[in-house]
N, CA, C and O atoms as a Tripos MOL2 file, in Angstrom:
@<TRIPOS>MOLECULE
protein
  212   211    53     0     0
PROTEIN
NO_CHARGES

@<TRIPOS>ATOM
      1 N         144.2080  -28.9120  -29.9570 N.3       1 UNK1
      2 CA        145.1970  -29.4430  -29.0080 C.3       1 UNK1
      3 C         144.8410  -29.0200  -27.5860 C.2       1 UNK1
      4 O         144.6490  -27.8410  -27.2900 O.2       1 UNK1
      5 N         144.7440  -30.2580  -26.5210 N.am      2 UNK2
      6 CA        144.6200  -29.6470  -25.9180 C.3       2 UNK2
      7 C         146.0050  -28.8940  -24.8330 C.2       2 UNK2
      8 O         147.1400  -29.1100  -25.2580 O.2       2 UNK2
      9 N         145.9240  -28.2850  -23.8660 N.am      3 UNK3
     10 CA        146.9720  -27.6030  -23.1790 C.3       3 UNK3
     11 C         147.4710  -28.4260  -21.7370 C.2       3 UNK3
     12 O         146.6570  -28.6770  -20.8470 O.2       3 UNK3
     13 N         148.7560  -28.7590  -21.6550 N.am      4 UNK4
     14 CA        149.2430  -29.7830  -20.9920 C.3       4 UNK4
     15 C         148.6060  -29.4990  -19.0570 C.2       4 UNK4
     16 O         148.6000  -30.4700  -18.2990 O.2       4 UNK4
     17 N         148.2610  -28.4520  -18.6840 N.am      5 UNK5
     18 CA        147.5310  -28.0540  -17.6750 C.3       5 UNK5
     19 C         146.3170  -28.6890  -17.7490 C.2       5 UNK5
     20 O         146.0430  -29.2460  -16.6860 O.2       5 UNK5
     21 N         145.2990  -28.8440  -18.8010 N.am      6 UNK6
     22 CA        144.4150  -29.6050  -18.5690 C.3       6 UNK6
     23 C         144.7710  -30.9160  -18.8390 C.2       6 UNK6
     24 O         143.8640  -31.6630  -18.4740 O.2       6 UNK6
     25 N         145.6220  -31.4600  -19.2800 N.am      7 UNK7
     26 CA        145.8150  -32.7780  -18.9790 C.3       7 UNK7
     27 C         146.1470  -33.1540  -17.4580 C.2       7 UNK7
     28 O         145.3350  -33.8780  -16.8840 O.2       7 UNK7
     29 N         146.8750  -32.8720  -17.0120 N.am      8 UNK8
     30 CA        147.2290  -33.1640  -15.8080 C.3       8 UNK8
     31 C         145.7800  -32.1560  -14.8670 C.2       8 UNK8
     32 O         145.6220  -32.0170  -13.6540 O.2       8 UNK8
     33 N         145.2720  -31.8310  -15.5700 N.am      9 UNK9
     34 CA        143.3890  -31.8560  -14.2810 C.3       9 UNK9
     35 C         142.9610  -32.8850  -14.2810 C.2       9 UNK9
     36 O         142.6740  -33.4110  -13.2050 O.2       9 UNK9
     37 N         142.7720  -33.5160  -15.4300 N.am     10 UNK10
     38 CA        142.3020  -34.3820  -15.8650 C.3      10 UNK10
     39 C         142.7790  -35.3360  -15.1380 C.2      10 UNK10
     40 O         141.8850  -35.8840  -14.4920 O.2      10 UNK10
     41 N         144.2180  -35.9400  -14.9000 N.am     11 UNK11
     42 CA        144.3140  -37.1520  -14.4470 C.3      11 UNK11
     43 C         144.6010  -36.7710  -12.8460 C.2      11 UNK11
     44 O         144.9620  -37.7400  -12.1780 O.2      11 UNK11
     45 N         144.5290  -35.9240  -12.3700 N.am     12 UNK12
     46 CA        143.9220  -35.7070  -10.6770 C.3      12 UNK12
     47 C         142.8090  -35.9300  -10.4240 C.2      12 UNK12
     48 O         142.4630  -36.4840   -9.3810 O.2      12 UNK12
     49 N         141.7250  -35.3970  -11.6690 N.am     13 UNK13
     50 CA        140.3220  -35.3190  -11.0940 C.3      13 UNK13
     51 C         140.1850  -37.1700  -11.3650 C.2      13 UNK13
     52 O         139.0780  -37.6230  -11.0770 O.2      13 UNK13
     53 N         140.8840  -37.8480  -11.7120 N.am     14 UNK14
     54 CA        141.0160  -39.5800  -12.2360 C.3      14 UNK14
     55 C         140.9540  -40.4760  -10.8610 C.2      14 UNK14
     56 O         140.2540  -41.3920  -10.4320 O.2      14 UNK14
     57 N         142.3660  -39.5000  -10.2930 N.am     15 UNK15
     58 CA        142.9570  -40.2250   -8.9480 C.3      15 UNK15
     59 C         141.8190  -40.4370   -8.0940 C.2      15 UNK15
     60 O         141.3860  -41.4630   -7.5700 O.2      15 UNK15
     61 N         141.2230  -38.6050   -8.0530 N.am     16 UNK16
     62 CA        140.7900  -38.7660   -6.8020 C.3      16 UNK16
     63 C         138.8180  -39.0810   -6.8990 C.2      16 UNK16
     64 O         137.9720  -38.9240   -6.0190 O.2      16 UNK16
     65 N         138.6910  -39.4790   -8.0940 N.am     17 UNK17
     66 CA        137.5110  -40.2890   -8.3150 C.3      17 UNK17
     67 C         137.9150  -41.9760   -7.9520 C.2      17 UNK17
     68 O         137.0350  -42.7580   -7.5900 O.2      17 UNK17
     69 N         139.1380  -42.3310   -8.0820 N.am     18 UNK18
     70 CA        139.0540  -43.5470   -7.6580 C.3      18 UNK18
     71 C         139.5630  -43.5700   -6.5530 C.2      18 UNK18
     72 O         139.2520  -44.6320   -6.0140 O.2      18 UNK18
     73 N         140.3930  -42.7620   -5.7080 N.am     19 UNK19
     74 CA        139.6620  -42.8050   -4.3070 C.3      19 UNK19
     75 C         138.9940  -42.8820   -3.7980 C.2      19 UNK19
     76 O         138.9300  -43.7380   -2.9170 O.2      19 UNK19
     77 N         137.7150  -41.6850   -4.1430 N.am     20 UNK20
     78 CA        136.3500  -41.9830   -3.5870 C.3      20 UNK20
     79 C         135.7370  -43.1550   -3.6040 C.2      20 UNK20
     80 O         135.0970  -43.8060   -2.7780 O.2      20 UNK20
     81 N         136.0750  -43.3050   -4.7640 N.am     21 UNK21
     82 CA        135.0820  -45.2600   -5.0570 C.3      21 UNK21
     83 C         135.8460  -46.1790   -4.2500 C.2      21 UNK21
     84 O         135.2090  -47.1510   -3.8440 O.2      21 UNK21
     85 N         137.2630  -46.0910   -3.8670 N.am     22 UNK22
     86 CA        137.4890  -47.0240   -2.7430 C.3      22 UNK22
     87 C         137.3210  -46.6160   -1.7030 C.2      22 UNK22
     88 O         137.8230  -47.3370   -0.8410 O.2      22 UNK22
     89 N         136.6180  -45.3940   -1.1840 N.am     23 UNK23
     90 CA        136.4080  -45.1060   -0.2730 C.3      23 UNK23
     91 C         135.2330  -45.9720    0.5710 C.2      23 UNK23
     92 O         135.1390  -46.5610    1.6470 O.2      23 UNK23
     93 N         134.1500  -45.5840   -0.9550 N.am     24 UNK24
     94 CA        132.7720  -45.6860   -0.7000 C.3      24 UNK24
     95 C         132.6740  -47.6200   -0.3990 C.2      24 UNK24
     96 O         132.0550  -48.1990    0.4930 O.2      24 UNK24
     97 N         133.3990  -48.1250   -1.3390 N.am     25 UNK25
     98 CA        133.6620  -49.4510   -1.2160 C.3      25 UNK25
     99 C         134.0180  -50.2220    0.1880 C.2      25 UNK25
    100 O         133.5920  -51.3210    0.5430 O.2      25 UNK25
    101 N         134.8250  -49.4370    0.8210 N.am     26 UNK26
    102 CA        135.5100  -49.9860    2.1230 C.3      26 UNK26
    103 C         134.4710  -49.4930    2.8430 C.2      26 UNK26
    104 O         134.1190  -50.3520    3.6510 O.2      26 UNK26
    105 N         133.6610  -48.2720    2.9440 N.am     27 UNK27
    106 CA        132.2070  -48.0310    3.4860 C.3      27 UNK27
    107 C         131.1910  -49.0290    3.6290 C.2      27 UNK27
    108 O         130.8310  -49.1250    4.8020 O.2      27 UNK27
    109 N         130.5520  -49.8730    2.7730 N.am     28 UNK28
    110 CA        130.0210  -50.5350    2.4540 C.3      28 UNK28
    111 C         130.3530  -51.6360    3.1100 C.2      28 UNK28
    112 O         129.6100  -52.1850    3.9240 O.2      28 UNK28
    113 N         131.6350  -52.0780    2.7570 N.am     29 UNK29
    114 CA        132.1010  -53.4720    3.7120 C.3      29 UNK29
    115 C         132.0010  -53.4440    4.7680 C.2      29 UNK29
    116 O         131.5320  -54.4580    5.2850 O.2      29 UNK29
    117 N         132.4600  -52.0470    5.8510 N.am     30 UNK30
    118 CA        132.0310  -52.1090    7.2060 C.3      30 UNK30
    119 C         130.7590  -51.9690    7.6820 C.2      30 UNK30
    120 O         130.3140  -52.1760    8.8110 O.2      30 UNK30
    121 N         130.0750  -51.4820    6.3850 N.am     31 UNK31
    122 CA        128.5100  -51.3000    6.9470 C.3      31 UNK31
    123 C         128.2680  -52.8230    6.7770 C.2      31 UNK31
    124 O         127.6190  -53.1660    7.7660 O.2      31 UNK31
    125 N         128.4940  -53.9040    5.9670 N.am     32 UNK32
    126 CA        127.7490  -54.6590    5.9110 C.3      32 UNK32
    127 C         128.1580  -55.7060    7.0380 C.2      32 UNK32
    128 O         127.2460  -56.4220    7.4490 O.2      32 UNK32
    129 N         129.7440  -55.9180    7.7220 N.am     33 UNK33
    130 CA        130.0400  -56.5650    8.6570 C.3      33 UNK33
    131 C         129.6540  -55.9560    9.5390 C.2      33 UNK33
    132 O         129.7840  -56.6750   10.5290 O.2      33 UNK33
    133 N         129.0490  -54.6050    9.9340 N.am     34 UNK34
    134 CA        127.9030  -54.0150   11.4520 C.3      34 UNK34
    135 C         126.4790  -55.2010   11.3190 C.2      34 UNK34
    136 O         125.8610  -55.8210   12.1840 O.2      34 UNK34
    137 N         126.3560  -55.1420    9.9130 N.am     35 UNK35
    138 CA        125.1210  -55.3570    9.9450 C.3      35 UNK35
    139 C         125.3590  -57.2180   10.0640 C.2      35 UNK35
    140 O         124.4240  -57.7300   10.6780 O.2      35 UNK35
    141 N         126.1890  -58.0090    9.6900 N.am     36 UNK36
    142 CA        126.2310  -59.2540   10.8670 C.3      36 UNK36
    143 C         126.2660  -59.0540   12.0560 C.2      36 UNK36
    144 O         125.3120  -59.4520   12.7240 O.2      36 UNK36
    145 N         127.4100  -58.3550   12.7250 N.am     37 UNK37
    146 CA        127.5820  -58.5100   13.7530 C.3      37 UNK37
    147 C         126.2650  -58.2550   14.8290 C.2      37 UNK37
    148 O         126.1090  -58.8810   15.8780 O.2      37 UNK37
    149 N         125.4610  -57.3020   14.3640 N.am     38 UNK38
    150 CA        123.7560  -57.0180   14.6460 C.3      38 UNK38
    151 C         123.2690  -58.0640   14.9800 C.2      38 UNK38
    152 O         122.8660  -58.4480   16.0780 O.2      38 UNK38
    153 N         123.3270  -58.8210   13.4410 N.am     39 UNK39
    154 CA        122.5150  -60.0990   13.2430 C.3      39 UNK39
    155 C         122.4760  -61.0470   14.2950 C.2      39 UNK39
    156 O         121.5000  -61.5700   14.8340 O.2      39 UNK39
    157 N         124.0060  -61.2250   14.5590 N.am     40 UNK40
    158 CA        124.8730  -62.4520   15.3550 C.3      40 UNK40
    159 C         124.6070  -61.8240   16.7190 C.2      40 UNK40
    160 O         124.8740  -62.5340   17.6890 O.2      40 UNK40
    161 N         124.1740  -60.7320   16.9220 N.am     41 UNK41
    162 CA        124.3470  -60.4540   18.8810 C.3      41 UNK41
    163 C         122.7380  -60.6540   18.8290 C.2      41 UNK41
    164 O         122.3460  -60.9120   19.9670 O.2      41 UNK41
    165 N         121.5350  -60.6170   17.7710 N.am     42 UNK42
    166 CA        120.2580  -60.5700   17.6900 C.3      42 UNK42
    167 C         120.0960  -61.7840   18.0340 C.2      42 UNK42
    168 O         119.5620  -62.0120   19.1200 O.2      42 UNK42
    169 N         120.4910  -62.7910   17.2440 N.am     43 UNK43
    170 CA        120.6210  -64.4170   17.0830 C.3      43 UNK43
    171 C         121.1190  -64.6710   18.4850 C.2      43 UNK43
    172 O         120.4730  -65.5540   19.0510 O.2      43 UNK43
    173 N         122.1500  -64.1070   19.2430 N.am     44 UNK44
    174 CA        123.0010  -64.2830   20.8540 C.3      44 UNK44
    175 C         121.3740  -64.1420   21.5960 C.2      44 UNK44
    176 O         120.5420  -65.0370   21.7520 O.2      44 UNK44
    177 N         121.3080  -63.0170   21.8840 N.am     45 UNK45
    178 CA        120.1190  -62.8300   22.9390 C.3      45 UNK45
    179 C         119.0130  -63.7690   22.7670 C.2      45 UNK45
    180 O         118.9600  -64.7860   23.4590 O.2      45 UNK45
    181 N         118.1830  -63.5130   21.9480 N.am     46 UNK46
    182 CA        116.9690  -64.5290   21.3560 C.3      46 UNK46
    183 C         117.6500  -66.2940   21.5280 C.2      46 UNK46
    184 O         116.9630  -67.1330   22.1110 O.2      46 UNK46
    185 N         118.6060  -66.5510   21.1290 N.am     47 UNK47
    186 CA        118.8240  -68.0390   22.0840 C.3      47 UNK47
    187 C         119.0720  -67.8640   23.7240 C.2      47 UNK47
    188 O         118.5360  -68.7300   24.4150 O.2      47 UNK47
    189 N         119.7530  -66.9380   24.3410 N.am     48 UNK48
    190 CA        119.8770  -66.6530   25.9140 C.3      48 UNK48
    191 C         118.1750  -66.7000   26.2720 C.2      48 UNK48
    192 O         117.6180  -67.5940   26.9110 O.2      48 UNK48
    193 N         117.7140  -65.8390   25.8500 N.am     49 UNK49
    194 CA        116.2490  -66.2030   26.2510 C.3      49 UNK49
    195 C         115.8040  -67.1300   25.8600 C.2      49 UNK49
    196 O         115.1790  -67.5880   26.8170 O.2      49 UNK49
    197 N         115.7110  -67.6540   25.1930 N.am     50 UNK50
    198 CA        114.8220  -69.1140   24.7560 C.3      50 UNK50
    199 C         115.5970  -70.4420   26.1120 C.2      50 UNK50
    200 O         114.8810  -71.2900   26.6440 O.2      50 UNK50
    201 N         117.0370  -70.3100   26.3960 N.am     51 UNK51
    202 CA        117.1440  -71.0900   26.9970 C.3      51 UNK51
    203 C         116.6350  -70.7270   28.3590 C.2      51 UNK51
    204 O         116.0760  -71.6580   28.9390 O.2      51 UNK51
    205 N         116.7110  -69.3720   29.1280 N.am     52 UNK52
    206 CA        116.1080  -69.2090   29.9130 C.3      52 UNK52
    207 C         114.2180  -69.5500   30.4650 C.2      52 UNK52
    208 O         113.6810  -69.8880   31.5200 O.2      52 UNK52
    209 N         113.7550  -69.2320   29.1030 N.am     53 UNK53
    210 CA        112.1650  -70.0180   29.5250 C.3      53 UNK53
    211 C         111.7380  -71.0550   29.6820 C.2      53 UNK53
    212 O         110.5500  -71.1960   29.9740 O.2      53 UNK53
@<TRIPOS>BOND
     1     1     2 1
     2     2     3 1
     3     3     4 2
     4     3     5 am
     5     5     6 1
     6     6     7 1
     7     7     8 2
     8     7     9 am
     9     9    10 1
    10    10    11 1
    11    11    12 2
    12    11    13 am
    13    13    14 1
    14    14    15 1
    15    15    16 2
    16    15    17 am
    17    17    18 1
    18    18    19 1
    19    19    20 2
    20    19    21 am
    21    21    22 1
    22    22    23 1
    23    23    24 2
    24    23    25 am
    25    25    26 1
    26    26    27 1
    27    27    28 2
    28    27    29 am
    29    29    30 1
    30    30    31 1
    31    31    32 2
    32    31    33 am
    33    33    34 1
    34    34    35 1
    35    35    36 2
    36    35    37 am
    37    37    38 1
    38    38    39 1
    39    39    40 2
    40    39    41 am
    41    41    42 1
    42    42    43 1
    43    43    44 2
    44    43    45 am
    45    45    46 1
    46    46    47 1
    47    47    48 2
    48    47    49 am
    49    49    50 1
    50    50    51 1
    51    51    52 2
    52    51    53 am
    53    53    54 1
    54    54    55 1
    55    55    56 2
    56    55    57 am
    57    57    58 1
    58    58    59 1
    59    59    60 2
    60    59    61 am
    61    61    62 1
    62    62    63 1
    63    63    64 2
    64    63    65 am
    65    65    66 1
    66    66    67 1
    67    67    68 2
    68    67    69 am
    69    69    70 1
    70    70    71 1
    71    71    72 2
    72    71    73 am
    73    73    74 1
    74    74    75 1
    75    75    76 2
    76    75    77 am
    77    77    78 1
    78    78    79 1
    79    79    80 2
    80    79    81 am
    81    81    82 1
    82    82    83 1
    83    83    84 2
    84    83    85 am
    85    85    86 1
    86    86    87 1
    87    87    88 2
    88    87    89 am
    89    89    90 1
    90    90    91 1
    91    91    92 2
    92    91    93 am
    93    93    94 1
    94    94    95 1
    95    95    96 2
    96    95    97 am
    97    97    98 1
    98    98    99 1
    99    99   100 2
   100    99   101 am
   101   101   102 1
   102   102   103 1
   103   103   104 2
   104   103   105 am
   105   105   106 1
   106   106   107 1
   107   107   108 2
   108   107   109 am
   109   109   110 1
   110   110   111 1
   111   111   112 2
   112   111   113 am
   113   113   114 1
   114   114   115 1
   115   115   116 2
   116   115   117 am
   117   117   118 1
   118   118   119 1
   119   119   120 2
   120   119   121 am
   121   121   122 1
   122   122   123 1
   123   123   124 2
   124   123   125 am
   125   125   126 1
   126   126   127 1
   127   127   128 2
   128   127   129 am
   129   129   130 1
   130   130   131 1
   131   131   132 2
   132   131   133 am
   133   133   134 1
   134   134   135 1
   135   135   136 2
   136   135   137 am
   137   137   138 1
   138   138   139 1
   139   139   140 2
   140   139   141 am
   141   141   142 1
   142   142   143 1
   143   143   144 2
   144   143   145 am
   145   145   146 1
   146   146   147 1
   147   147   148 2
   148   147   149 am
   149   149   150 1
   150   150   151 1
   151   151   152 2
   152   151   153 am
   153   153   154 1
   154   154   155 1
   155   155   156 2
   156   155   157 am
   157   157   158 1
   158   158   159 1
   159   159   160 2
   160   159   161 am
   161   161   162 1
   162   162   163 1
   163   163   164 2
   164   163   165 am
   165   165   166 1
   166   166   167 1
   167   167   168 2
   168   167   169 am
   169   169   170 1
   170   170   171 1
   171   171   172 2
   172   171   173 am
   173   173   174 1
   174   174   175 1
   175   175   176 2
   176   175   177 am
   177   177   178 1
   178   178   179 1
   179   179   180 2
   180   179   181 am
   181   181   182 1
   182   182   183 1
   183   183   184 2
   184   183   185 am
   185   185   186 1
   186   186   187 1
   187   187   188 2
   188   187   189 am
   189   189   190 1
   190   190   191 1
   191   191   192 2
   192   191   193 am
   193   193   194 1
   194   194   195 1
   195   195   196 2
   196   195   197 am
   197   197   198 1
   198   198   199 1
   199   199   200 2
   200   199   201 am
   201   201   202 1
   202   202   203 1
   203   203   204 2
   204   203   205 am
   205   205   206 1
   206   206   207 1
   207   207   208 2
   208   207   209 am
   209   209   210 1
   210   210   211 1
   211   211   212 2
@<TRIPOS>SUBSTRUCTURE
     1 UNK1         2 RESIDUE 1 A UNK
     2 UNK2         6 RESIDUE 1 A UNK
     3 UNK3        10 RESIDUE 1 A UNK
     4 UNK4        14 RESIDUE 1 A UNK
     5 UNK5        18 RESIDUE 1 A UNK
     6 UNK6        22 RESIDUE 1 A UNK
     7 UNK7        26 RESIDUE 1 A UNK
     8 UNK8        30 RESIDUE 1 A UNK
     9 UNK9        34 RESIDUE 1 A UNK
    10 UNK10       38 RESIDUE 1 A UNK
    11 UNK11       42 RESIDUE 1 A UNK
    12 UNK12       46 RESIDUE 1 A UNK
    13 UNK13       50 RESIDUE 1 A UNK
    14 UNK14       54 RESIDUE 1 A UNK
    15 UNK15       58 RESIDUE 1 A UNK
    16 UNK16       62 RESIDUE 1 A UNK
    17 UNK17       66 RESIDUE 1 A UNK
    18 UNK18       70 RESIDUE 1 A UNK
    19 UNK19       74 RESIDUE 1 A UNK
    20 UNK20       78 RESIDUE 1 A UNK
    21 UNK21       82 RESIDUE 1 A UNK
    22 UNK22       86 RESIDUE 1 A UNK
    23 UNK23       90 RESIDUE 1 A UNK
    24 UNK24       94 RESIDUE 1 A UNK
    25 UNK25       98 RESIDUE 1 A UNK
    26 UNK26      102 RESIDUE 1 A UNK
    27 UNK27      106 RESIDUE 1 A UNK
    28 UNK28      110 RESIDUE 1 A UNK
    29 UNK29      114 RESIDUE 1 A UNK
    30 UNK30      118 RESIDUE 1 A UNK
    31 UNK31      122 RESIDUE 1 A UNK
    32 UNK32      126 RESIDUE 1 A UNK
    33 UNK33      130 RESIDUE 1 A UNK
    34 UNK34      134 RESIDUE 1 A UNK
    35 UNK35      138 RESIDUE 1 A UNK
    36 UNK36      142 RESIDUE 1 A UNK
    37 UNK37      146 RESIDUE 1 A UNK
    38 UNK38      150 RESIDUE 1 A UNK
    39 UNK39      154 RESIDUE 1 A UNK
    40 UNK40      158 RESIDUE 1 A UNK
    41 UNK41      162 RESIDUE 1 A UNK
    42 UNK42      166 RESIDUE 1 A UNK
    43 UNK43      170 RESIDUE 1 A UNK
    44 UNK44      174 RESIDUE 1 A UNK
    45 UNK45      178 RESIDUE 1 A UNK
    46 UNK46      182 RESIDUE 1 A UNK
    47 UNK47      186 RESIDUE 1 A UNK
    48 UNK48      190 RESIDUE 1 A UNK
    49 UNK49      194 RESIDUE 1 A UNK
    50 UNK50      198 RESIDUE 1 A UNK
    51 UNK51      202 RESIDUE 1 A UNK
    52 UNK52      206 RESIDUE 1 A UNK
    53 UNK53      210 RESIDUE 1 A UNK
């Protein structure tokens, strides 16, 4: 049997593993909308110059 103290470790150490993973998740999403917005100001300049030459 186990002892009602480790149950309730158990479902903290639960919570705050799926925190992290929505952490890491919402991480990811902003890294990947930096990495348009990069794209899209890369794509901005490179046409400003092209119309300039």
């Amino acid at each position: 049997m186990r002892e009602k103290g480790e149950e309730e470790i158990d479902s903290v150490v639960a919570e705050l593993l799926a925190v992290v993973r929505r952490g890491e998740r919402s991480d990811l999403k902003s890294e990947n909308s930096m990495k348009k917005l990069n794209v899209m100001a890369m794509e901005n300049r490179e046409g400003m110059l092209s119309e300039k030459a």
